[in-house]
N, C-alpha and C positions, 0 to 999 in steps of 0.2 A: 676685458676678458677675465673669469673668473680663473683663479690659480688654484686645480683642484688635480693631487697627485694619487692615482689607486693604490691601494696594498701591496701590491704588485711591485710596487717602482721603492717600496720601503726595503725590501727583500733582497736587490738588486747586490752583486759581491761589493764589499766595502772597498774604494779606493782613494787614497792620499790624491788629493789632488796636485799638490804643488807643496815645494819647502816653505811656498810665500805664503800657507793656508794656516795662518796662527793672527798670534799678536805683535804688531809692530814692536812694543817695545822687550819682545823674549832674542832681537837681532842688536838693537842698542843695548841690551845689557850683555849680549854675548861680544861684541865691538869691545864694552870696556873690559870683561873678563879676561880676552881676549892679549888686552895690553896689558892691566896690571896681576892680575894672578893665573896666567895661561897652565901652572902646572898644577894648580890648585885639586885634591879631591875631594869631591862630595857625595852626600847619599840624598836623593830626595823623597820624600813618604806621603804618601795617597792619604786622607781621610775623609771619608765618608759623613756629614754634619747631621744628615739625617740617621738615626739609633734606631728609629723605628720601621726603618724600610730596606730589604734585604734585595738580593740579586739573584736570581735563579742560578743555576751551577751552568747549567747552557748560554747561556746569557755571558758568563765569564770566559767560560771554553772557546767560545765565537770573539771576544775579544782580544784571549791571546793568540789566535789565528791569525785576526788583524793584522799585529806587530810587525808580522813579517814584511808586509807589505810597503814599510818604513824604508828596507833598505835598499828601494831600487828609486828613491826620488832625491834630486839634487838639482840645486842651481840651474838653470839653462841659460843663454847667452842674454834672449829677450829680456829675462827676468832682470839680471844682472844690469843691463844694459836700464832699464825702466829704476831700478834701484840706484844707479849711481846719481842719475836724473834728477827723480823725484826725492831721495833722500842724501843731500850735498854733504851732511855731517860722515857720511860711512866713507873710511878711505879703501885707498887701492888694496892695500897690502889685506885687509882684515876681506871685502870682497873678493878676493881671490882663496883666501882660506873656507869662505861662505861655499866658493864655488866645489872645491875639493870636497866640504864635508858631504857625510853619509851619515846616515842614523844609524848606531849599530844595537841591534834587537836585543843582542843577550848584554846588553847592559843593565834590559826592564827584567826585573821578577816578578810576577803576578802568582798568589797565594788563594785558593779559593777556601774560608773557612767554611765549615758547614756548621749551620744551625744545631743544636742537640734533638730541636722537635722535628727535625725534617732536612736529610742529610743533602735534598736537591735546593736547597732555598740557604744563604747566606749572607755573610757578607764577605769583602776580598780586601789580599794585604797587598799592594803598588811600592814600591822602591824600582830606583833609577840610583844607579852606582856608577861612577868613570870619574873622569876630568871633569869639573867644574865647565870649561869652553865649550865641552862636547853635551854634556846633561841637559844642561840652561835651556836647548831645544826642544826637550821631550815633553816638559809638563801642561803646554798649553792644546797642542793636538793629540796626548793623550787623554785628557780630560774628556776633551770632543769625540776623542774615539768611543773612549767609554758610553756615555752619554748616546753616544746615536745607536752600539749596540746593543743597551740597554732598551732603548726604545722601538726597535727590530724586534728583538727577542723575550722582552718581559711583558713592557706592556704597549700594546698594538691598539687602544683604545681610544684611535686616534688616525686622522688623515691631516690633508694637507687644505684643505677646502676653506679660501680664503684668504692663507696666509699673505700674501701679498696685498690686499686689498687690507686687510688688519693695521698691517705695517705703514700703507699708506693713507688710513686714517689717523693711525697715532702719531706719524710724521708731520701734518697736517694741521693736526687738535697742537702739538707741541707748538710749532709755527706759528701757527695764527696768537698764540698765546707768550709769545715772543720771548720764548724757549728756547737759546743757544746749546744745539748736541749734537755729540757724536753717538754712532752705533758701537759697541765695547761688547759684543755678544758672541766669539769665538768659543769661549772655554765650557760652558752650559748651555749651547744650543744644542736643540733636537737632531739637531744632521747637516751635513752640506746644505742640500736640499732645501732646507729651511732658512738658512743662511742667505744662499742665493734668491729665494724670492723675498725674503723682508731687506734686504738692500734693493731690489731693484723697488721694490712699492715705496722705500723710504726716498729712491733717485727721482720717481719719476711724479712724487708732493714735492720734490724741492725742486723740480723742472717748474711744476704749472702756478708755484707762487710766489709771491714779490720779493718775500723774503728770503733768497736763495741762499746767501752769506747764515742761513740758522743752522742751516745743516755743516759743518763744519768739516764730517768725514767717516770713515773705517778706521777701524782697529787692525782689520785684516788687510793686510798689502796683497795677497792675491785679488781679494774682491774689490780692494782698491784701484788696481791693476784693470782687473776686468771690466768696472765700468767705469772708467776716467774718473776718480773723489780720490781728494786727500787722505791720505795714511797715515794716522795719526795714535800717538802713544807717546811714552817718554820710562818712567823710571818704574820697578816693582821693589817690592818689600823685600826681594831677596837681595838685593844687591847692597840692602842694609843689615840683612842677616848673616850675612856672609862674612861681610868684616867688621860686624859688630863679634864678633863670635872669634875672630881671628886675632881682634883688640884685647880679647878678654874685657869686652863693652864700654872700653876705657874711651870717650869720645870718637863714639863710635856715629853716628848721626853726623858729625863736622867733617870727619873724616871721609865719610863715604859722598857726601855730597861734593866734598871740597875733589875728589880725584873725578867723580862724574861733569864737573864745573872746567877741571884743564884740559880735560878730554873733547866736551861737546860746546862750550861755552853758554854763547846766550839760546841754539839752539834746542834744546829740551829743557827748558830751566822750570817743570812743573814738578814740585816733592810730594809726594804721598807723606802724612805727618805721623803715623802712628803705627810704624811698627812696632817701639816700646813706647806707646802712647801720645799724646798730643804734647803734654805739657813737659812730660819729661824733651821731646821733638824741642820743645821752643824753650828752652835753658841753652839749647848747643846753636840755636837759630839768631846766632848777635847780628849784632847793625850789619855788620859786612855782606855776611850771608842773606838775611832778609831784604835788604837791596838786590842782591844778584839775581836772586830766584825771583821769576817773575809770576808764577800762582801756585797757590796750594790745594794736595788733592786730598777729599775727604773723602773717607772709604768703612770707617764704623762709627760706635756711639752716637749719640744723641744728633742729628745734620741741624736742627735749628740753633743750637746752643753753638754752632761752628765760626759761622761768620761773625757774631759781636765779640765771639774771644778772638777770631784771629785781627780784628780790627780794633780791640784792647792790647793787643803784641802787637802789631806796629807802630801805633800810637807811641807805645812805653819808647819804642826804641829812635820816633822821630820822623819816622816814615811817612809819607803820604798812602793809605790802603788803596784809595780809589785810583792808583796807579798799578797796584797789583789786582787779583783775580782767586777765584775759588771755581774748582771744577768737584761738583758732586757726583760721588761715582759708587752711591752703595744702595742695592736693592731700590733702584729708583723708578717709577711709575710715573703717569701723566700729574695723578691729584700730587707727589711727593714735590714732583719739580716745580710747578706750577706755585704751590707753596712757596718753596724757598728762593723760587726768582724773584717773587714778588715781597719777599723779606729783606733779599740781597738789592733790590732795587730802590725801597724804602731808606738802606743804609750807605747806599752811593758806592757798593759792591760791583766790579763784575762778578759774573758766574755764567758758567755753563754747565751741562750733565753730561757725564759719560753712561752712557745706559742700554744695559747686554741683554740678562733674562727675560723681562718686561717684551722686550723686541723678538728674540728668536728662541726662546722657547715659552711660548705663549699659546697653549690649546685647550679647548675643551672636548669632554669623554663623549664618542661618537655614539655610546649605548644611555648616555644621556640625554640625546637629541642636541645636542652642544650647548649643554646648559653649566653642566659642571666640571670644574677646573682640573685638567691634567697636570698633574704636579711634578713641575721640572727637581732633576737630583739636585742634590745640595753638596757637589765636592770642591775639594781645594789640593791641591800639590803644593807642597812646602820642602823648601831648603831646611831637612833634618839636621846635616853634621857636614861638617868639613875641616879637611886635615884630624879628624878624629872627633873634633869639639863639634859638644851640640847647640843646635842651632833654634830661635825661641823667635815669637811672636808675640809681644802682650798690647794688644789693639785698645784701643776706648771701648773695646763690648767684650766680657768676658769669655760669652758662647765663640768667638773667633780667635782667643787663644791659641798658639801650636806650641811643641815642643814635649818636652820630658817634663813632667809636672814639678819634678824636683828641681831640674834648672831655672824652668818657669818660676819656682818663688824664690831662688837665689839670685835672679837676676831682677823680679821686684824689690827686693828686700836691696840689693846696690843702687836700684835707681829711686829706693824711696817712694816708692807706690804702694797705697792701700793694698794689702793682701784683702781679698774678699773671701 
């Protein structure tokens, strides 16, 4: 059956589907928030990566509409019930608080700057202000908000025609090419709507082939929920921003890992390595640590240059690598994966890809005859400051840098990083 949605059904009032409608791991890091810094405040800040592409002011106006729509969705029993189940690490006490919470709207600011050439066309300023426990939730289905009203309201040059069928040829082509992945495409898909049919065309390629163990899972626990697949996620950059920032950066990688390691044990033990870069990451990554954790997730710079250093850093420290794993998780595509499986395979590596935009939002301009590429936003929400202190990003790729530009070179300049 072709999957083809009319204009009509894009239109439709925007509704939250479910608290469960994010990323698995924005609940495991509110679990440890939770336990070790429950009074914690934060501010977290919108930025827009693309410079060249503005938001119509209706476009914005329709998304702080949205907001409100946040504070009538909470826990339900089923869900709860499906969560304690399928996810053994979350305890009572922290689901029970899950169940109480509520999004509360006048926590988001939304700012519409106007352009100087054209006061209906801009771009927009996002912060999220409260408690650290209560924030942590906002930034994954705000992004999505964005994003799907953005694509309602700016640009409509574009249906649904296919999408499922896309989904389950890229599921497919990945597959047969013995491509270990999850879907990771909550935070910059096109819409629900699109969501729900490139998981079901990604369920229903890993129903009809042999290889069913390739598909590994969701990102998203509602859609995991919805059509029986593993929910899968583990740790964000923020949860190293956070108290690397609170350390005043002083072993701040050891630290954060070491209190996520008492918390959840050997269940989530995959690290993102570069929020203040790789290698600064593997100075604080001693023997103890690089045994525990069982793979590491690469998310900027250069992916081919990934696995022969992280399998020169275990080596140094004793380790057997072909016990550990690599899960590639940035701007990744069939030719990107396919690549680096077949590198990681060459060097006796596992690997898998986590891979979002590539999958749901992936269209072509319907005034092109669907020739040419609709180009998904390019945003990110980041942990700005908390308890007052601001909060930095310095990745392997310098265009993925966050933070106050000033902090940002005083904290390369402590960790000995080329200033560029």
């Amino acid at each position: 059956m072709t999957s083809h949605t009319s204009a009509r059904d894009v239109h439709t009032e925007f509704k939250v589907m479910s608290i469960l409608d994010t990323d698995l791991y924005m609940f495991t890091m509110q679990q440890a928030i939770f336990e070790y810094y429950p009074t914690a405040k934060v501010v977290h800040r919108f930025t827009h990566r693309d410079k060249h592409r503005q938001f119509p002011r209706t476009c914005i106006e329709k998304f702080r509409e949205a907001l409100s729509s946040f504070a009538d969705v909470q826990l339900t029993q089923d869900e709860r019930f499906w969560l304690q189940n399928q996810c053994k690490y979350f305890k009572a006490g922290y689901l029970d608080y899950l169940q109480s919470y509520r999004f509360k709207p006048d926590q988001i600011s939304v700012t519409f700057i106007p352009s100087p050439d054209d006061p209906d066309m801009g771009n927009v300023k996002i912060e999220a202000r409260g408690l650290w426990v209560e924030t942590v939730l906002w930034a994954v289905p705000l992004m999505a908000c964005l994003s799907e009203m953005y694509f309602r309201y700016a640009d409509r040059d574009w249906d649904y025609t296919g999408q499922e069928e896309q989904a389950a040829h890229k599921a497919t082509s990945l597959l047969d090419a013995r491509c270990m992945f999850g879907e990771f495409g909550t935070r910059r898909r096109r819409s629900f709507v699109t969501h729900d049919l490139v998981v079901r065309g990604i369920k229903k390629a890993r129903d009809a082939h042999e290889w069913k163990e390739g598909f590994y899972g969701t990102c998203n626990p509602y859609l995991a929920m919805r059509y029986n697949l593993n929910a899968v996620g583990t740790i964000a950059h923020e949860w190293f921003m956070g108290i690397a920032a609170l350390g005043d950066y002083k072993d701040a990688a050891g630290t954060a890992l070491d209190l996520w390691s008492n918390l959840y044990g050997d269940s989530l033990s995959v690290t993102p390595t570069d929020t203040f870069s790789t290698e600064v990451f593997y100075r604080e990554f001693d023997n103890r640590r690089a045994n525990q954790w069982k793979a590491l997730r690469q998310d900027s710079g250069d992916p081919k240059v990934f696995a022969p250093r992280a399998m020169q850093m275990y080596e140094e420290r004793g380790i057997n690598y072909k016990q550990k794993a690599i899960i590639f998780n940035d701007a990744l595509d069939f030719k990107k994966a396919k690549e680096l499986n077949e590198q990681c395979q060459l060097l006796g590596f596992k690997c898998s890809f986590g891979i979002g935009t590539w999958l749901t939002n992936d269209f072509k301009k319907k005034s092109s005859g669907y020739e040419e590429q609709s180009k998904a936003l390019n945003i990110v929400i980041k942990l700005g400051s908390i308890e007052g202190k601001e909060c930095v990003k310095i990745s392997d790729e310098d265009t993925k840098n966050t933070g106050v530009p000033e902090v940002v070179a005083k904290v390369k300049e402590m960790y000995q990083i080329l200033v560029s």
